[in-house]
N, C-alpha and C positions, 0 to 999 in steps of 0.2 A: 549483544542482545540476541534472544533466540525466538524465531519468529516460528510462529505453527507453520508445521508438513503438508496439513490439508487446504488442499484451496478453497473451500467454503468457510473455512473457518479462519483463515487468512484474511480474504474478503473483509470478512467482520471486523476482522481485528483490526486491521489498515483503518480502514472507514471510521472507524469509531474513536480512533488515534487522530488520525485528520481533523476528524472533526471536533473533539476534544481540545488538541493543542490548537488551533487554526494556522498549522503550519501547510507548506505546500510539500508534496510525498517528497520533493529532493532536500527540503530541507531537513523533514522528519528524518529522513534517511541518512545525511549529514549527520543529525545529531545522534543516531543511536548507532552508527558507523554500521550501514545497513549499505547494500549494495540497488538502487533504486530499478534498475534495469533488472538485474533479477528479480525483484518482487513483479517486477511489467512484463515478466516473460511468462513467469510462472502461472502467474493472473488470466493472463491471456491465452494461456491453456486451457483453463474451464470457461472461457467465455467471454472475462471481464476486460475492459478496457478502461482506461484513466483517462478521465476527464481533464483537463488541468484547469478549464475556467472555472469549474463547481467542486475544485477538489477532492474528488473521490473517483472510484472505479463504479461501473456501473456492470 
């Protein structure tokens, strides 16, 4: 699976996947053979951190 380049638009996309499937980001990540730790690196470049109690990055 190919995850957007930009991190605002990354953001969105994660978030709205999360919150869609009600999976938790390692499992979403599991299933789409997504490396979880990179999207939490990348993330966390512009800003955002992962919540894991409320499932999403903030």
């Amino acid at each position: 699976m190919q995850i957007p380049n930009d991190p605002f638009i990354l953001f969105s996309y994660i978030n709205t996947q999360l919150r869609d499937s009600g999976l938790t980001l390692e499992d979403f990540c599991a299933e789409h053979a997504l490396d979880a730790r990179t999207i939490i690196e990348r993330l966390a470049k512009a800003g955002f951190r992962y919540d894991a109690a409320q499932r999403r990055f903030r």
